[in-house]
C-alpha positions as CSV (number, residue, x, y, z in Angstrom):
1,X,-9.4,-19.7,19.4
2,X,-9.8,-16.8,17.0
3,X,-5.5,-17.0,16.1
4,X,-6.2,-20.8,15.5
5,X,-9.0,-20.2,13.2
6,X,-7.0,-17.8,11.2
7,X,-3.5,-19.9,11.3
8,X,-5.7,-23.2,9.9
9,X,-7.0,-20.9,6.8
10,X,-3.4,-19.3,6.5
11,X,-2.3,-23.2,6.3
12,X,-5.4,-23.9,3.7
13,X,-4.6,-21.0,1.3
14,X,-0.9,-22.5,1.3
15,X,-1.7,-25.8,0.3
16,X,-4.5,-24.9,-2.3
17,X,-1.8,-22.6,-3.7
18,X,0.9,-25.1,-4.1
19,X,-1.1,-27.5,-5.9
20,X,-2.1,-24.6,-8.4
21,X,2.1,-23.3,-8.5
22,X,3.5,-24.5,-12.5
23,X,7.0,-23.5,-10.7
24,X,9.4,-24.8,-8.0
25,X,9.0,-24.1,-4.3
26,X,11.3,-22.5,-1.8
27,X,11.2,-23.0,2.1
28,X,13.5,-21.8,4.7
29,X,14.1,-18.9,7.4
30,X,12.8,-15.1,7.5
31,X,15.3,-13.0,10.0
32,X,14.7,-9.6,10.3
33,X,15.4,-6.5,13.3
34,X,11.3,-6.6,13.1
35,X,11.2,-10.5,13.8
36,X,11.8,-14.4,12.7
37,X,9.8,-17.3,11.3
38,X,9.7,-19.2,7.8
39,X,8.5,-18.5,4.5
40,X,7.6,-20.4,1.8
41,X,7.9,-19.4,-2.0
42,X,6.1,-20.4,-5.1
43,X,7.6,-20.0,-7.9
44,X,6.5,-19.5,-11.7
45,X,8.4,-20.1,-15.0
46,X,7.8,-16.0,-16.0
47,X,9.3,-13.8,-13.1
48,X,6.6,-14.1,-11.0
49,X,6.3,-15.4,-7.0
50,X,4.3,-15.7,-4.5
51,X,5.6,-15.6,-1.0
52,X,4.0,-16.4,2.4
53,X,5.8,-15.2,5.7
54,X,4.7,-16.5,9.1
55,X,6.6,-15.0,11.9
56,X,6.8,-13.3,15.2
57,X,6.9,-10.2,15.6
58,X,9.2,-9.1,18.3
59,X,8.4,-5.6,18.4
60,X,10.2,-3.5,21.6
61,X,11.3,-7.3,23.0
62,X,15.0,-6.2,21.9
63,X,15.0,-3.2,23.6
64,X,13.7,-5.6,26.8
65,X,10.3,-3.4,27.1
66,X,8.2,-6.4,26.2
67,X,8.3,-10.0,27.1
68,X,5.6,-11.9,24.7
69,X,5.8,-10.8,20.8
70,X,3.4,-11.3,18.3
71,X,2.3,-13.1,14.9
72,X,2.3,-11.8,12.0
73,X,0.9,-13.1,8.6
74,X,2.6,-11.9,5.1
75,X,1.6,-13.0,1.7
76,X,3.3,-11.2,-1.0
77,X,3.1,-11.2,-5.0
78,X,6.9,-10.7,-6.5
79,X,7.0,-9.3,-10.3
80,X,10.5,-9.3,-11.7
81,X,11.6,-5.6,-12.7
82,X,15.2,-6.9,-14.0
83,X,17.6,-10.0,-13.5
84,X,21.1,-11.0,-14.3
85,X,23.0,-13.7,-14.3
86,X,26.3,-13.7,-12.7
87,X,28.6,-16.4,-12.5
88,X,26.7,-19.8,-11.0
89,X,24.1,-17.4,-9.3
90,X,20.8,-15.7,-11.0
91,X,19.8,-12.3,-9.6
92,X,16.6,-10.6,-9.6
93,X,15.0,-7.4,-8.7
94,X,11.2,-8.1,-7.6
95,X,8.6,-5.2,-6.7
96,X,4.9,-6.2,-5.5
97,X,2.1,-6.0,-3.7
98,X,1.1,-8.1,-0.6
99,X,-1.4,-7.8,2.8
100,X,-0.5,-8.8,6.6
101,X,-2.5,-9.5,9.3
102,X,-2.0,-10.4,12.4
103,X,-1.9,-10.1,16.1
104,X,0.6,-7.3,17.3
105,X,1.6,-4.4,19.7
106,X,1.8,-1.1,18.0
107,X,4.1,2.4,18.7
108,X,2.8,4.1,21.7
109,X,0.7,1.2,22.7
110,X,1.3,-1.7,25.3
111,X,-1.7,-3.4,24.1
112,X,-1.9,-6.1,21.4
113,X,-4.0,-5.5,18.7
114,X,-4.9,-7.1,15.2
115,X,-3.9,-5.6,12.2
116,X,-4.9,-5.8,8.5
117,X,-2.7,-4.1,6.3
118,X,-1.9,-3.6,2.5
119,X,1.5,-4.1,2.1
120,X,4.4,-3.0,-1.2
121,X,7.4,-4.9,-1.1
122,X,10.6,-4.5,-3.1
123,X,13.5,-7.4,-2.7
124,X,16.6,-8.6,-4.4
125,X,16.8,-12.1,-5.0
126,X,20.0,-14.9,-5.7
127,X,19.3,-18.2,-6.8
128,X,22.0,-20.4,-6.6
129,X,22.9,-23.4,-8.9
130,X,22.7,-25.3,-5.8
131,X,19.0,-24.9,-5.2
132,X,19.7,-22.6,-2.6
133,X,18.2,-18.7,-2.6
134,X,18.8,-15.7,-1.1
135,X,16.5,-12.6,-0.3
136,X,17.1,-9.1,0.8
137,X,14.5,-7.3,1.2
138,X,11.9,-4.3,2.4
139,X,8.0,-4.2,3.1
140,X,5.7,-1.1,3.8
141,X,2.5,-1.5,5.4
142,X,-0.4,1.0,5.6
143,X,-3.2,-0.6,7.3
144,X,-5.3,-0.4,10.3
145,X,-4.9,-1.9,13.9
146,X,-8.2,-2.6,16.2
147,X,-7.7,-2.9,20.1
148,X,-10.2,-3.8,23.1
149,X,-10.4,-0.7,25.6
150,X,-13.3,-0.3,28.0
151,X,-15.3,1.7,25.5
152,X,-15.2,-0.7,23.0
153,X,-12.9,-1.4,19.9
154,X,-10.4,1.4,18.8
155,X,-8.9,1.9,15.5
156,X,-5.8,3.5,14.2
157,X,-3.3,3.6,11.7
158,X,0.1,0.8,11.9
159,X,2.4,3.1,13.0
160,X,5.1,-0.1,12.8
161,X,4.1,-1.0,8.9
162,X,5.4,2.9,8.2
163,X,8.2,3.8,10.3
164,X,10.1,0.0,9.8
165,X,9.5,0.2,6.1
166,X,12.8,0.7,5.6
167,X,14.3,-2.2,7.7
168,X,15.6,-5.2,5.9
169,X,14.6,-8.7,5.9
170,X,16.4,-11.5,5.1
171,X,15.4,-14.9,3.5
172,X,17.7,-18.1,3.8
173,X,15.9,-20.5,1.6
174,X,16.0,-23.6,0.1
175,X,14.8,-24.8,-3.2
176,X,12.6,-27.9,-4.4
């Protein structure tokens, strides 16, 4: 009941934002090693986006240690550091900030736990002249995760939001 409440106020904060986004919007797939979902951009006019990343986390499923995985909440704010234009294709290089939350297993733990995190993100982006886009990309989290044990609630760091900083994501998007 708790993971509805929180996806239906996700949902809210979307559709409050897109009535306030000046820019375009981009939808399509998030793939990564750490899992898969969709994201959705808004986009302003001055080098500036916001993204929003639903997707579940399949932490130790590759690896076949786990069966379930978990969900995971990302919104991001994208500055442009530089951008270049190259043939029928815009690049840009974005840096920003972000948080996550969410319900997921953690290093060294077979429990799920939520997390709350404060995220830095750094991507390069290709828009297409076909309203098409492309993102590769990288987050760090450094945040906390809270689990149920007999005592009570335990905190900890993320391990996961660390040690994956440096695995890539990659967004398959298309453009409105």
């Amino acid at each position: 009941m708790k993971l509805r409440l929180i996806i239906l106020c996700t949902m809210a904060l979307f559709a409050m934002h897109a009535t306030a986004s000046a820019g375009g919007v981009s939808a399509g797939l998030f793939n990564s090693p750490k899992g898969f979902g969709i994201s959705i951009d808004y986009l302003a006019s001055d080098g500036i986006y916001n993204s929003y990343n639903a997707y579940a986390d399949i932490y130790g499923m590759i690896s076949g240690k786990y069966r379930n995985p978990g969900i995971k909440l990302v919104y991001l704010h994208y500055n442009r550091l530089a951008s270049f234009d190259y043939q029928e294709a815009e690049c840009g290089l974005y840096l920003g900030p972000g948080v996550s939350s969410g319900v997921v297993r953690d290093s060294g733990s077979e429990k799920f736990g939520m997390i709350l995190t404060a995220d830095i993100a750094l991507s390069l982006r290709v828009s297409f002249q076909r309203n098409i886009d492309l993102e590769l990309g990288t987050v760090a989290e450094l945040g906390f995760i809270a689990r149920k044990n007999p005592q009570g609630v335990q905190m900890s760091i993320y391990n996961n939001g660390l040690v994956h900083a440096l695995v890539p994501t990659l967004k398959i998007m298309a453009r409105f």
